[in-house]
C-alpha positions as CSV (number, residue, x, y, z in Angstrom):
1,X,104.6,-79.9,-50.7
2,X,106.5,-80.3,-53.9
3,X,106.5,-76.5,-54.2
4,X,108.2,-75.8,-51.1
5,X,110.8,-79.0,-51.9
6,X,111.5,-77.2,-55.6
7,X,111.8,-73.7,-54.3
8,X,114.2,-75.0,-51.4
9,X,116.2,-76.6,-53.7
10,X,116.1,-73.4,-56.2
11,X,117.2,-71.6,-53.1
12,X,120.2,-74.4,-52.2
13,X,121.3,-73.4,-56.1
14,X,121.1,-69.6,-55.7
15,X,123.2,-69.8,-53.2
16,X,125.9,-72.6,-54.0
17,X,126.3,-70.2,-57.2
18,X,126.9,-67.4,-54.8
19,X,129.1,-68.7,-53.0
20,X,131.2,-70.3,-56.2
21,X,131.6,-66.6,-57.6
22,X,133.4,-65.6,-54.7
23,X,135.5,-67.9,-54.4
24,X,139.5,-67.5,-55.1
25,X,142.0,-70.3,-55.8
26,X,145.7,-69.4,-53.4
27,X,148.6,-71.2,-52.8
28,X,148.8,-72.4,-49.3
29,X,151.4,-74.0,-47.7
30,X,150.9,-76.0,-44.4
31,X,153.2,-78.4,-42.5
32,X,153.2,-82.4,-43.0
33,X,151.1,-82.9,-39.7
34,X,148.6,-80.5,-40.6
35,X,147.8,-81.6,-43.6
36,X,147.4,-85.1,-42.6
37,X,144.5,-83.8,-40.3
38,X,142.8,-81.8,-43.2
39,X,143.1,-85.2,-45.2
40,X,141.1,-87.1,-42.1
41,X,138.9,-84.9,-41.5
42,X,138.1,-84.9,-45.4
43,X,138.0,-88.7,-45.6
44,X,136.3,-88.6,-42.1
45,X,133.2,-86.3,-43.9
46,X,133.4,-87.4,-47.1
47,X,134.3,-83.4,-48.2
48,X,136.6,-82.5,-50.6
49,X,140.3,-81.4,-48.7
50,X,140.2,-78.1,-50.0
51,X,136.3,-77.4,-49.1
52,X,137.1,-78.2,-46.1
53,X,140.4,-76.1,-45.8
54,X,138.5,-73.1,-46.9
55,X,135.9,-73.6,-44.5
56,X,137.9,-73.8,-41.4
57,X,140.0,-71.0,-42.6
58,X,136.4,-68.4,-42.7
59,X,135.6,-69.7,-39.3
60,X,139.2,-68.8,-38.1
61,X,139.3,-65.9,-39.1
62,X,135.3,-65.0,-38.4
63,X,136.9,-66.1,-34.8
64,X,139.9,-63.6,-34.8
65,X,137.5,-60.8,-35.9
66,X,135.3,-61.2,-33.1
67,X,138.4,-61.8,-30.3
68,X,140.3,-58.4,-31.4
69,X,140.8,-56.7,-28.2
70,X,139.3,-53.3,-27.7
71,X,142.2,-51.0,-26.4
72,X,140.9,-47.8,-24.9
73,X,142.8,-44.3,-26.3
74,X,142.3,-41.1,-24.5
75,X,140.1,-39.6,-27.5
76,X,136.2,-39.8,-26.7
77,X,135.0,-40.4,-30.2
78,X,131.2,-40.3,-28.8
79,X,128.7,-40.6,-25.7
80,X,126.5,-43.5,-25.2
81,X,123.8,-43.4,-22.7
82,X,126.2,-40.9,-20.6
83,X,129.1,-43.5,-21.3
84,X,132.3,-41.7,-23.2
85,X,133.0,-44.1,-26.1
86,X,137.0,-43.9,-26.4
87,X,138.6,-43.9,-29.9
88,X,140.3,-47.7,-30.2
89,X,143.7,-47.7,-30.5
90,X,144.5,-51.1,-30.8
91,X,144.5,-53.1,-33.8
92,X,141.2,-53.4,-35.3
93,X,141.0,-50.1,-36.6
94,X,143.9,-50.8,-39.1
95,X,143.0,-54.1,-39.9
96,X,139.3,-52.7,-40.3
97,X,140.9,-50.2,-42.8
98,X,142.9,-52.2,-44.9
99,X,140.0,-54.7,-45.2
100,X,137.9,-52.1,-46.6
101,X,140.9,-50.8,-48.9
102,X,141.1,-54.3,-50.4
103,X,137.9,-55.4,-50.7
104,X,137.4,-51.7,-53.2
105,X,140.4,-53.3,-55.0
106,X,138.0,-56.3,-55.5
């Protein structure tokens, strides 16, 4: 049992050191009321303010990933099961580029 409790906790390390590499200090700037929710919820969970800013950023934008609309161009790009697939037109294939762009940068 005190193998498993060691290696969990090995494991907890590994990635807590992980997750410190990649992270990036940036300036941001929020309004008085929203701020003052951060700071509760902080003192609510006993979590640092900016721990807890960062986190709720990731699953923001983890949620506006997932919620970019599809939009349908005339160009089939591929056939799936007998389904054209049409080329998106929308958004997500800029934002897709320029995510990869910057993350080479990095």
């Amino acid at each position: 049992m005190t193998s498993r409790l060691i290696k969990k906790m090995l494991d907890d390390w590994e990635q807590r050191s992980t997750h410190v590499k990649e992270q990036v200090s940036t300036k941001v700037v929020l309004n008085k009321t929203d701020l003052i929710k951060v700071e509760a919820l902080a003192e609510t969970y006993k979590l640092p303010a900016g721990d807890l800013l960062a986190n709720i950023i990731s699953t923001a934008l983890l949620q506006i990933e997932e919620q970019m609309p599809y939009v349908a161009g005339d160009k089939v790009i591929r056939v799936e099961e007998g389904n054209p697939i049409y080329e998106d037109v929308g958004r997500t294939p800029d934002y897709m580029a320029a995510k990869a762009k910057l993350e080479t940068k990095q």
